[in-house]
MINUKE-620803 format. One record per residue (C-alpha): residue number from 1; x, y, z. Coordinates in Angstrom, 3 decimals, m for minus. Layout:
MINUKE-620803
 resi       xx       yy       zz
  NUM        X        Y        Z
...
END
This chain:
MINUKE-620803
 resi       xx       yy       zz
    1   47.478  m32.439  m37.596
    2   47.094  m29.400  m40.111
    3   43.251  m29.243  m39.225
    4   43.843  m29.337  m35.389
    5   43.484  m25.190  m34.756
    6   45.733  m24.500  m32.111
    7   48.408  m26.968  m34.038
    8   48.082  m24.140  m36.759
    9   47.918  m21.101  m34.993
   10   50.789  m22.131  m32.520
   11   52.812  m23.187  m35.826
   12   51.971  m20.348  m37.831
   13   53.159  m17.818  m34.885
   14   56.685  m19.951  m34.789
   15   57.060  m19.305  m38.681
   16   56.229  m16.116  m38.177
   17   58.437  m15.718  m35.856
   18   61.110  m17.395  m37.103
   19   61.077  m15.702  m40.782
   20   60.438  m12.566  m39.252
   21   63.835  m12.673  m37.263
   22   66.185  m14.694  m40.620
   23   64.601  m12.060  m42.288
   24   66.006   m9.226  m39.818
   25   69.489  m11.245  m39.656
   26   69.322  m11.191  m43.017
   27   68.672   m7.562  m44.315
   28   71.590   m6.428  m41.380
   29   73.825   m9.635  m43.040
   30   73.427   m7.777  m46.053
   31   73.720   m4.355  m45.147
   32   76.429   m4.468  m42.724
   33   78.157   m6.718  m46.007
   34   77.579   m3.959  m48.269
   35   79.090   m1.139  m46.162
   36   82.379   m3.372  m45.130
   37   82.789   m4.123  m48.979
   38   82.196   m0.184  m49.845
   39   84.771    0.478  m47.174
   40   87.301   m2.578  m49.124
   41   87.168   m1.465  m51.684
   42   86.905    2.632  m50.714
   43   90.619    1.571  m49.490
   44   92.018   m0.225  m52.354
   45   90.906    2.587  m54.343
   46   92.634    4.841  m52.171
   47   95.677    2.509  m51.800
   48   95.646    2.473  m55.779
   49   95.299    5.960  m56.227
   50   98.429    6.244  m53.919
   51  100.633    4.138  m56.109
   52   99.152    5.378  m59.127
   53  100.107    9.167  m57.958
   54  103.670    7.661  m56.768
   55  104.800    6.149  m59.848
   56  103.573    9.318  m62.265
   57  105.203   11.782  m60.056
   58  108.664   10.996  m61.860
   59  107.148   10.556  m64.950
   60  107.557   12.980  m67.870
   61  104.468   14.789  m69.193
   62  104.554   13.632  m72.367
   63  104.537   10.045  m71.518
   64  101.653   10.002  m68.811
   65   99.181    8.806  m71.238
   66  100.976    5.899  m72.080
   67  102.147    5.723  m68.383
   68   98.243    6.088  m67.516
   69   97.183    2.887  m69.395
   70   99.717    0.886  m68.718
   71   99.064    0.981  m65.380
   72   95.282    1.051  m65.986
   73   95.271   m2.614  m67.535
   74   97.334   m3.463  m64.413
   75   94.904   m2.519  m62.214
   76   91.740   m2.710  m64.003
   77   90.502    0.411  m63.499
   78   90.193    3.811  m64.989
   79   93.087    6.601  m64.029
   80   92.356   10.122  m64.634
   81   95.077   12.924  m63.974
   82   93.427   16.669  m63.592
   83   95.291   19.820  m63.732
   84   94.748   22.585  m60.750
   85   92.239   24.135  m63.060
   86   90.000   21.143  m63.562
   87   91.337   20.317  m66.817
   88   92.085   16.622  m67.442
   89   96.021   16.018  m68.187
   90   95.381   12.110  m69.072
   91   92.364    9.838  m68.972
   92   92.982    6.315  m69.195
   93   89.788    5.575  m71.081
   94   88.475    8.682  m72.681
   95   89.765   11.664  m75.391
   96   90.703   14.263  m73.014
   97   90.339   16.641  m75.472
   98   86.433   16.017  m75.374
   99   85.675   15.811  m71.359
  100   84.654   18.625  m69.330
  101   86.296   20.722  m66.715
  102   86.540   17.899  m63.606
  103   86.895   20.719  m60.935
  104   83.318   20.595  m59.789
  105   83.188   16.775  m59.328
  106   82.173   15.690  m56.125
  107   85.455   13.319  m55.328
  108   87.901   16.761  m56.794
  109   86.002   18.807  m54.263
  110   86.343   16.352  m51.787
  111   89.944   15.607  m52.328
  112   91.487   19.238  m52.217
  113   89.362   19.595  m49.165
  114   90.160   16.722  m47.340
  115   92.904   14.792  m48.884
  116   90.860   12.018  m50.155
  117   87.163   12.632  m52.060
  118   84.906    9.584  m52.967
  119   82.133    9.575  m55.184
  120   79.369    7.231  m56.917
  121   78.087    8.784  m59.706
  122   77.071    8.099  m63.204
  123   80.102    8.846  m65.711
  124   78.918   11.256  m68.439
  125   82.068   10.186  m70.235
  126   81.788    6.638  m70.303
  127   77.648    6.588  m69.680
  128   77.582    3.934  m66.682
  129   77.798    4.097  m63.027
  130   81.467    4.078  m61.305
  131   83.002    4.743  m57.955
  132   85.051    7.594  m58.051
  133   88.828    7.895  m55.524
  134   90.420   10.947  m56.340
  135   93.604   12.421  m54.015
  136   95.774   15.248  m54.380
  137   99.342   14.037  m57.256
  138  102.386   14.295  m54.851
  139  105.173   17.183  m56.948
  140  102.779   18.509  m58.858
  141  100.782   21.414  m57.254
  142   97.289   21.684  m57.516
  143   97.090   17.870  m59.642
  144   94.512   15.381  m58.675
  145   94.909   11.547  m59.668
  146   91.672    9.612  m59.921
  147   90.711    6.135  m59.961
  148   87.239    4.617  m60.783
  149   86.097    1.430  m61.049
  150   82.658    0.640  m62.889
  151   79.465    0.519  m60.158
  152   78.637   m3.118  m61.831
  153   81.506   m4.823  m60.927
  154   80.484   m4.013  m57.042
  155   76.940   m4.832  m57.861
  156   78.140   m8.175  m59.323
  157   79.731   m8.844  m56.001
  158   76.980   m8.089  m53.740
  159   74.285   m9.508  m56.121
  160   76.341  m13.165  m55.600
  161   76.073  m12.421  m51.382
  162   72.415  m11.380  m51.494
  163   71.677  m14.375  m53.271
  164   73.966  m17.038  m50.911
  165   72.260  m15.047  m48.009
  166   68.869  m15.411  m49.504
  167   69.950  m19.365  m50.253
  168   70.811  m19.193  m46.400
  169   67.592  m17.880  m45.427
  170   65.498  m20.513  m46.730
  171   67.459  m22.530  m46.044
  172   67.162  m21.707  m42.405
  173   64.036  m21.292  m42.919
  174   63.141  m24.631  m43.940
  175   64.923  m26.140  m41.366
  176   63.502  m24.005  m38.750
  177   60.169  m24.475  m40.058
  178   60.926  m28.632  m39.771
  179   62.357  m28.007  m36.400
  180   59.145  m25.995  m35.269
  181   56.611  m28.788  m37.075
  182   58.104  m31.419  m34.473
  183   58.412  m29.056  m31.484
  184   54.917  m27.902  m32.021
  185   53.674  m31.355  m32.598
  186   55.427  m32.518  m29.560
  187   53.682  m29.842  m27.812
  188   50.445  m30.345  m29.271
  189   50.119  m33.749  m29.281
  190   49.672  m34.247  m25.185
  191   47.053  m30.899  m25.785
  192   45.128  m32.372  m28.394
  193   45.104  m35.841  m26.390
  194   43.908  m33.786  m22.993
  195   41.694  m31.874  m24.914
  196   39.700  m35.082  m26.089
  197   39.500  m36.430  m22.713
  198   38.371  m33.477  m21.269
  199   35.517  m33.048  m24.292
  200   34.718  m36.722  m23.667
  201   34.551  m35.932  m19.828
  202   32.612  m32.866  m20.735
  203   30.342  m35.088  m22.105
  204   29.828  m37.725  m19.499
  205   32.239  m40.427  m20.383
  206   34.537  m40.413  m16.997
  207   36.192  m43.614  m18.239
  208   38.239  m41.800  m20.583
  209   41.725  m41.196  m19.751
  210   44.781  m39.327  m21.260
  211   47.717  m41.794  m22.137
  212   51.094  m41.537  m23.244
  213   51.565  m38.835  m20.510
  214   54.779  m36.623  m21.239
  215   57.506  m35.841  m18.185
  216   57.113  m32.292  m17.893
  217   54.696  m29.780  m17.389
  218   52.155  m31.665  m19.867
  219   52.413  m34.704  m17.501
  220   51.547  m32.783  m14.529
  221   48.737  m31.372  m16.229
  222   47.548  m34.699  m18.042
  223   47.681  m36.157  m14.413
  224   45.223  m33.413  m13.189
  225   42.788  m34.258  m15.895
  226   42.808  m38.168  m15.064
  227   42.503  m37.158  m11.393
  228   39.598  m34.777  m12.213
  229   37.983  m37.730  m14.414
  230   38.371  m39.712  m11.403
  231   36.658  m37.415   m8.782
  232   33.844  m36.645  m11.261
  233   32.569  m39.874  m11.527
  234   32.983  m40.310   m7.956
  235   30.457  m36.725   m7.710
  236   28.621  m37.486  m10.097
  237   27.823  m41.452   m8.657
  238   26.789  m39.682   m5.668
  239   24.710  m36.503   m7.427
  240   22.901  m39.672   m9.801
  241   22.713  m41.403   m6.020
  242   21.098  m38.319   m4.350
  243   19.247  m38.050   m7.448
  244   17.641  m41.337   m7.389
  245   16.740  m40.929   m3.982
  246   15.044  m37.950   m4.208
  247   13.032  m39.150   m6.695
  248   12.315  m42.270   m5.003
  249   11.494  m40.369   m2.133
  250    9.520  m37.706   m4.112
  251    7.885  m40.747   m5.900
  252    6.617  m42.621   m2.795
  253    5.630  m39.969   m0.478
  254    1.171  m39.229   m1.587
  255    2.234  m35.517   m1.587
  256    1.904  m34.152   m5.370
  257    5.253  m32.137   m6.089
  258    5.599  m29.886   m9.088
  259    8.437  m27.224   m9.672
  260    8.310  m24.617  m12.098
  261   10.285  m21.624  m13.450
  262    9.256  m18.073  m13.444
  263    7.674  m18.637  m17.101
  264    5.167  m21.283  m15.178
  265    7.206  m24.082  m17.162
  266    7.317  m27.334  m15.555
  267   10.863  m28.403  m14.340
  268    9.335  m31.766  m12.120
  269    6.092  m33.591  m11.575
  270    6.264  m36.747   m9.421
  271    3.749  m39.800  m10.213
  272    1.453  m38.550   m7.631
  273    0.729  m35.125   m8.832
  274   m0.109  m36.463  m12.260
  275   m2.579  m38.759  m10.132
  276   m4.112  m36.315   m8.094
  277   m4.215  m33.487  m11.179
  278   m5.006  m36.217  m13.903
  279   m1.935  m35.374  m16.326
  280    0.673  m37.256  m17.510
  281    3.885  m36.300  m15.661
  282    6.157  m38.335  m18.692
  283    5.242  m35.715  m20.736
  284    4.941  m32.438  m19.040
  285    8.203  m31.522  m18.171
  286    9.344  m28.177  m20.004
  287    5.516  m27.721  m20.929
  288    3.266  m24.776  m18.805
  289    1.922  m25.586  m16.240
  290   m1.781  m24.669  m17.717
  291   m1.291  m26.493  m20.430
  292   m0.564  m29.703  m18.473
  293   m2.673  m29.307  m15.687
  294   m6.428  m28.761  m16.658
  295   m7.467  m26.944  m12.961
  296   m8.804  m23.313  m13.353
  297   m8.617  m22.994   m9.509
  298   m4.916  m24.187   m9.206
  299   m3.349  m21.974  m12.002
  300   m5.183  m18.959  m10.363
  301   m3.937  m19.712   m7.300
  302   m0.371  m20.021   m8.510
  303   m0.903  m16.606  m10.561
  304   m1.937  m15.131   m7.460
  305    0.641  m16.186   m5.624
  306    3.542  m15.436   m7.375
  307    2.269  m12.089   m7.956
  308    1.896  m11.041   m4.061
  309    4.000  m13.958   m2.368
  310    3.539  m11.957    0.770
  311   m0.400  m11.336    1.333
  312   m1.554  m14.256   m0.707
  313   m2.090  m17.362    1.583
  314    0.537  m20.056    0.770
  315   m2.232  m23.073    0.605
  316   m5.195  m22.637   m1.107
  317   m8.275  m25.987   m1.294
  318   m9.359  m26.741   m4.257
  319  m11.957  m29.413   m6.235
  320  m10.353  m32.170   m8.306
  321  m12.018  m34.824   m9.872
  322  m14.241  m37.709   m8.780
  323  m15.515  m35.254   m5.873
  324  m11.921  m34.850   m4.253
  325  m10.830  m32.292   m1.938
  326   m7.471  m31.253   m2.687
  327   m4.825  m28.681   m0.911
  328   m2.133  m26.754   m2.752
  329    0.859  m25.460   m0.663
  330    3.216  m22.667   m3.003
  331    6.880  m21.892   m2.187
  332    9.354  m19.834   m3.824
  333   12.722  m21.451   m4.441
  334   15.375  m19.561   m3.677
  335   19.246  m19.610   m4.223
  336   22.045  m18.464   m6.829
  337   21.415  m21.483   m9.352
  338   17.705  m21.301   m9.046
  339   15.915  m19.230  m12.052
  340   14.064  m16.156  m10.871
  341   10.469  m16.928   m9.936
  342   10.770  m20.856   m9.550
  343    8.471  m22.426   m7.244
  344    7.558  m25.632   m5.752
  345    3.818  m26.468   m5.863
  346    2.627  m29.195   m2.945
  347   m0.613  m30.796   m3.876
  348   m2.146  m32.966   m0.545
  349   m5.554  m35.502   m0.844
  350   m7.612  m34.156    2.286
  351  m10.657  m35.883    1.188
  352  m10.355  m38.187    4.038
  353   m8.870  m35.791    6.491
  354  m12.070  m33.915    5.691
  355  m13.890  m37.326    6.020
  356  m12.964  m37.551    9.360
  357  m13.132  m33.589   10.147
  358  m16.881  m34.151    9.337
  359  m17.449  m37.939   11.373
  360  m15.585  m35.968   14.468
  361  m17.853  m32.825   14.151
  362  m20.814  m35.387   13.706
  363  m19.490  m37.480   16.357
  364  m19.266  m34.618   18.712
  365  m22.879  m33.443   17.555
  366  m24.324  m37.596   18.447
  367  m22.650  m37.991   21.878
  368  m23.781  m34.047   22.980
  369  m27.371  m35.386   21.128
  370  m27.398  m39.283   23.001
  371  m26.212  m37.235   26.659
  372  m28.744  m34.758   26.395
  373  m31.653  m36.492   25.977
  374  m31.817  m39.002   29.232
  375  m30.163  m36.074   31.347
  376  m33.224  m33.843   30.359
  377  m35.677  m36.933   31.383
  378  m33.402  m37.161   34.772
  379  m33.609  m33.619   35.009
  380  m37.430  m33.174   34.669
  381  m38.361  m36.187   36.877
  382  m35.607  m34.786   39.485
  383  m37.778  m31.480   39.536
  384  m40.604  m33.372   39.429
  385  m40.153  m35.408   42.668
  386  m38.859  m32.167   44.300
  387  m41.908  m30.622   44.014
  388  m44.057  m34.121   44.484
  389  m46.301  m34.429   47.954
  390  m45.020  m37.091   50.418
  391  m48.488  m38.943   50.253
  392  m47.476  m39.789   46.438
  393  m45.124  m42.321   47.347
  394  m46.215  m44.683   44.487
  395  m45.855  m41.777   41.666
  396  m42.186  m41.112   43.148
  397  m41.434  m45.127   42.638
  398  m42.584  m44.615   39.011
  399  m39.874  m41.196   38.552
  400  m37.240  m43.449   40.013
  401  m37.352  m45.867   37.765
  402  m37.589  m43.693   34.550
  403  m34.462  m41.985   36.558
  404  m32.719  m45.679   36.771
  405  m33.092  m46.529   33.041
  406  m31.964  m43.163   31.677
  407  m28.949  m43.150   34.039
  408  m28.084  m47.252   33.006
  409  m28.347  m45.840   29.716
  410  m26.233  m43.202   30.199
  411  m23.739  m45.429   31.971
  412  m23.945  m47.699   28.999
  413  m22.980  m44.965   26.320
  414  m20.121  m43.551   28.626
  415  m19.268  m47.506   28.917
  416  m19.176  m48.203   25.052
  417  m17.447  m44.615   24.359
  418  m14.745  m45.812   26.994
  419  m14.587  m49.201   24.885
  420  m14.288  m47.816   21.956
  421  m11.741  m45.343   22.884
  422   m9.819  m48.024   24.085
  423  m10.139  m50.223   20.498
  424   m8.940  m47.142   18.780
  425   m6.226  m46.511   20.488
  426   m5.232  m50.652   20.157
  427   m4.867  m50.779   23.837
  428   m7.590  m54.086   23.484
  429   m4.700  m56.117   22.224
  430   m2.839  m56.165   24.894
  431   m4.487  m59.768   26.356
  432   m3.735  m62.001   23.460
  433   m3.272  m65.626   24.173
  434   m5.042  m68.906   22.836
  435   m8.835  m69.063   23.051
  436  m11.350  m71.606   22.310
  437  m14.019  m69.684   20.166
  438  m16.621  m72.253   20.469
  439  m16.294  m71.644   24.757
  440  m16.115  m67.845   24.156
  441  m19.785  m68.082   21.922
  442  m21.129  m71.022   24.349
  443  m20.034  m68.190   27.726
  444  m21.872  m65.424   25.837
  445  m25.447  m67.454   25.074
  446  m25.470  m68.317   28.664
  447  m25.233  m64.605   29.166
  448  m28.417  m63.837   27.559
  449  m30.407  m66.791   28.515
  450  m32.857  m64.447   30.803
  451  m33.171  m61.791   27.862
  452  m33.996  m65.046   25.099
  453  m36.688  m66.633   27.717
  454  m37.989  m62.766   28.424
  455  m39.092  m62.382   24.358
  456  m39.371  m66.375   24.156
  457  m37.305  m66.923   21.160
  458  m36.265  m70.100   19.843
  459  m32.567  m69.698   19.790
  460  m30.209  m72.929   17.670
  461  m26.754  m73.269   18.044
  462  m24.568  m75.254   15.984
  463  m20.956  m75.051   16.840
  464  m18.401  m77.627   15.015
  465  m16.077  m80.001   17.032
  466  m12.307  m79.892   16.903
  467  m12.484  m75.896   16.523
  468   m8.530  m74.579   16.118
  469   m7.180  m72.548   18.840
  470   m6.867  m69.296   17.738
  471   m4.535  m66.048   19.325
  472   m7.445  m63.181   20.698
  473   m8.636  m61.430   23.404
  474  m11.680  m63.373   25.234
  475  m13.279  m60.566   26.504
  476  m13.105  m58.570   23.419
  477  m14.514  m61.159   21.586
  478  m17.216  m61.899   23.956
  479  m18.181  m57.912   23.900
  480  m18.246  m58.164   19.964
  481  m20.555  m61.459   19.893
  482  m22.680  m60.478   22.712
  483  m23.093  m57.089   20.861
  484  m24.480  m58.737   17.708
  485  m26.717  m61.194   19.905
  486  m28.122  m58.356   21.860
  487  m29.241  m56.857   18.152
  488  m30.517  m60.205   17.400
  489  m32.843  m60.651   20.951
  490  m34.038  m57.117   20.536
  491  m34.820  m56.223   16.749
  492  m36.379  m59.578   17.037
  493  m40.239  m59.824   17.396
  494  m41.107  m61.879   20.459
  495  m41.408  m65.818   19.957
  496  m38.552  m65.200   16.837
  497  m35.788  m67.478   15.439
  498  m32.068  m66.990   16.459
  499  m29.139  m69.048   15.014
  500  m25.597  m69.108   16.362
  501  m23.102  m71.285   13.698
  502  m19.251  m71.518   14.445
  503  m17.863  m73.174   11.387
  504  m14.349  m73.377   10.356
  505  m13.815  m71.980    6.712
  506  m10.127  m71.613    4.661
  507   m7.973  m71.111    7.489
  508  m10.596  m68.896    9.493
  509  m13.658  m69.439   11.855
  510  m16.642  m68.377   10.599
  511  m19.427  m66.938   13.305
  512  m22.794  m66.569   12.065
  513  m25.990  m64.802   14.081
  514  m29.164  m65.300   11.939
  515  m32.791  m63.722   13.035
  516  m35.875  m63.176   11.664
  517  m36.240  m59.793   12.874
  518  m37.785  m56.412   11.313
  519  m34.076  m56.392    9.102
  520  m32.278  m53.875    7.775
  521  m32.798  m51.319    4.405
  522  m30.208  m51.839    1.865
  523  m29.751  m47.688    1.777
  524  m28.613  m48.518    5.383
  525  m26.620  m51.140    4.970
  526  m23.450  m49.280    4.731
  527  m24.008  m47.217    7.650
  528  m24.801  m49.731    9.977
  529  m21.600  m50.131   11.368
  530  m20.459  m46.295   11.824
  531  m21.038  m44.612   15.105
  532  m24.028  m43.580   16.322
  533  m25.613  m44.491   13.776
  534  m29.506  m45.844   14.285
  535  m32.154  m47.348   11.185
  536  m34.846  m46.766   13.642
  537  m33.510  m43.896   16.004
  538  m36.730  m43.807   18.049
  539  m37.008  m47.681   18.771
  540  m33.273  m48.206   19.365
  541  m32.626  m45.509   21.970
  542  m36.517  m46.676   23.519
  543  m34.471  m50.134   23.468
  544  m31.571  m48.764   24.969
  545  m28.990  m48.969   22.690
  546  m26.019  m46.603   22.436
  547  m25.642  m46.158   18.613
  548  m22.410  m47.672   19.053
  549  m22.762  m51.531   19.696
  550  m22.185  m52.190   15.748
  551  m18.827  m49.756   15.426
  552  m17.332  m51.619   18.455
  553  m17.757  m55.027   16.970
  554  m16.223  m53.264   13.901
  555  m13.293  m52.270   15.917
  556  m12.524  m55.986   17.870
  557  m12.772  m58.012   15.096
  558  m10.347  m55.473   12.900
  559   m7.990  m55.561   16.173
  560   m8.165  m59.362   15.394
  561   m7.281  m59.394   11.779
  562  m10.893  m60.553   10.855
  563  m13.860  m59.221    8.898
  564  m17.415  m58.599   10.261
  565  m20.306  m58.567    7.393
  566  m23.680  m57.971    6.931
  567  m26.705  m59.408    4.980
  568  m30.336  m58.313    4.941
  569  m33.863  m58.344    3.934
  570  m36.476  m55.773    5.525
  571  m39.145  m57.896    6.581
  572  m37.219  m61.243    6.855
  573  m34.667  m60.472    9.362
  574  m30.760  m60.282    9.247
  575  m26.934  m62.523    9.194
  576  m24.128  m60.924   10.454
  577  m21.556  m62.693   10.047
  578  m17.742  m62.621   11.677
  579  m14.649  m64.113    9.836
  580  m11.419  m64.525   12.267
  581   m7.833  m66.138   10.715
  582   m6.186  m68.828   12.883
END
């Protein structure tokens, strides 16, 4: 208990205290003692100086002396009888003939002024200390009686009191001092107990409670610091809770988040940013930013912006690696807690969203391209038979039909740009019911029977019995087959090979078209299926295609949950091939 600080201190201060005010008692004990004993025995000296002068007033002069010491040894004390001149008539004790004139004393003075005359003085006679009465002798004019005692005997009296009263004091002391041990322990106990529970609190362990809780103040205050334990943990569950959450949030969203205090020290990296800025975000926290993050551009932006927050932008792009196109956001955190400077750093992937910037810009470029050239034939031939004499009735036959085919092939872009609008937006999904593939392929080779005999290809089908139903959109499907069949018939030399197979395969229906057309270059492959895109521009739009055919078979079979591949040999001809789940 000694060791517990406040235990001492609080102790200490009561001892203090407490011998402080026995002390105080004690000195006044003592001094108040000594004056009412000076004043005892002031007045029994008097009182015996009285008798004394009463019984030697009817005493003859020659027998004082022996009057003197008789009384003396009845009294104990020294008697001393002085003439009105100071000369000393009898001395119980001494030669008179050998003391000095006694009418300068201090007690003489004192008693033929006054009546009475004390002294304490050292005797020059006897060589000690005594307390001196002296009063005026009754009958005999101008006589003085004295009595003294010796100074030691008084000492000897108050030398016994000072030493009970100093018995007393530590006595009281020590008791006192017992007395305060318990009262302070009693009061320190219930501290020290509170005082660990709110350290272990301090520290995170809200489980810890104060027992043995006093009925009084302590209690009260013991049952504040179990109630507090209480409604931390309860905070704290939901702060860790919030917490969490956050960084679950933080950690799923593809946004890169990194804060950092006005020294550019990391405070938090999520996953992502460590992904997007190749660094390890387990070990970066509380390390700078530049030493974490190995992007020139980024740290200059964040320089930059911290320094002029109001005229720097707050996003900046930037390169990362493997030819990514990031985009940093900045933002000052503010508020009382934060430290001065912090920021949050938002780090977005807009490779794709620059991706598809570029396909719209490019898509935009191939539609304005595709429209311009058959309106500029319609245009010119428009002119031309404006301008054309009636008698050329044949030539103006001619200009209309060059006029018909560029306006069906203009009505067949707007047609597939109108399809594949639709397909993006998912609105082709809307007619979904149970179809019969093998009908669906058997509906769309009847469709091109005139364009097969036209080229005179030799076209094999092979569709499997017992097909499964399977949930799609007939028409949809019928666009996407006819699509790849139309390739087939017209990238197809005349008097060429087409094969149709429907096969089932793992759960899925497997469509295959197979030519042996002019194929495809594998640096094209890819390509094939975005829009507008043409291996042989010139021969596809003299064809009449769109550029779109392959994107929109793209499009229905996704919309059905299927895949649509491609295999090729320049030279040899082509297999697409179409996968669809049951």
């Amino acid at each position: 208990m000694f060791h517990n600080r406040f235990f001492k201190k609080l102790f200490f201060s009561y001892l203090v205290l407490i011998t402080l005010g026995l002390g105080t008692l004690s000195v006044v004990s003592i001094r108040d003692f000594n004056k009412t004993y000076l004043d005892e025995v002031r007045e029994q000296l008097r009182n015996t100086a009285y008798l004394v002068g009463t019984n030697l007033t009817a005493t003859d002069v020659g027998r004082v002396n022996l009057k003197i010491k008789e009384l003396s040894t009845s009294i104990d004390a020294r008697i001393t009888l002085i003439f009105s001149d100071g000369s000393v008539l009898a001395d119980s004790e001494a030669d008179i003939n050998r003391m000095e004139n006694h009418n300068s004393r201090p007690e003489v003075v004192a008693a033929r002024a006054e009546g009475t005359g004390y002294a304490i003085r050292y005797s020059n006679t006897l060589g000690v200390e005594m307390m001196y009465c002296a009063m005026p002798l009754d009958g005999r004019e101008g006589g003085i009686v004295r009595v003294a005692i010796p100074l030691e005997r008084i000492k000897a009296v108050t030398h016994r009191i000072y030493f009970a009263v100093g018995i007393a004091f530590l006595v009281l002391t020590g008791l006192a001092a017992g007395m305060g041990y318990w009262l302070v322990s009693r009061i320190v106990r219930p501290i020290g107990a509170m005082v660990n529970a709110a350290e272990a609190i301090s520290a995170g362990d809200f489980d810890k409670k104060v027992e043995d809780i006093p009925a009084d103040e302590m209690g009260i205050l013991a049952r504040a610091i179990n109630s507090m334990s209480g409604e931390l943990r309860k905070k704290f569950a939901e702060i860790g809770h919030e917490k969490d959450t956050l960084n679950t949030v933080l950690s799923g969203i593809r946004e890169g988040v990194i804060a950092v205090d006005g020294r550019d020290k990391i405070l938090f990296a999520n996953h992502e940013a460590g992904v997007l800025l190749d660094f390890d975000t387990t070990k970066a926290s509380d390390t700078y930013i530049w030493e974490a993050v190995r992007n020139d551009r980024l740290i200059r932006f964040v320089k930059e912006y911290r320094a002029n927050p109001s005229t720097v932008p707050a996003f900046s792009d930037i390169n990362a690696p493997g030819l990514r196109q990031l985009r940093v956001y900045c933002a000052s955190i503010a508020g009382p807690q934060e430290p001065s400077g912090s920021m949050v750093i938002v780090v977005s992937d807009i490779t794709d969203a620059m991706k598809y910037e570029q396909l719209r810009r490019d898509f935009v470029a191939n539609v304005s391209h595709e429209l311009r050239t058959p309106l500029t034939f319609i245009k010119g031939y428009v002119e031309t038979l404006q301008d054309l004499p009636p008698e050329e009735r044949d030539k103006a036959k001619e200009f209309l039909a060059i006029i018909e085919k560029n306006v069906k092939q203009l009505t067949n872009l707007v047609e597939d740009l109108l399809d594949l609008a639709r397909l993006e937006s998912r609105e082709g999904i809307a007619r979904m019911r149970p179809a019969d593939i093998g009908e669906v392929v058997r509906r769309v080779l009847d469709n091109f029977k005139p364009a097969v005999m036209g080229k005179g290809h030799n076209v094999i089908v092979d569709i499997s019995e017992g097909l499964p139903l399977m949930q799609a959109d007939s028409d949809l499907l019928e666009k996407a087959i006819g699509n790849l069949i139309d390739n087939a018939v017209k990238y197809t030399p005349a008097g060429g090979r087409i094969e149709v197979c429907v096969k089932p395969s793992d759960k899925a229906v497997r469509i295959e078209v197979r030519d042996n057309g002019i194929g495809i270059p594998q640096a094209d492959m890819e390509r094939i299926f975005e829009r507008f895109y043409r291996v042989d521009k010139s021969r596809s739009r003299e064809m009449g295609g769109t550029g779109l055919g392959l994107a929109i078979v793209k499009h229905i079979v996704q919309l059905h949950h299927g895949e649509v591949t491609v295999q090729s040999t320049p030279g040899k001809g082509s297999v697409f091939t179409i996968s669809m789940p049951v």
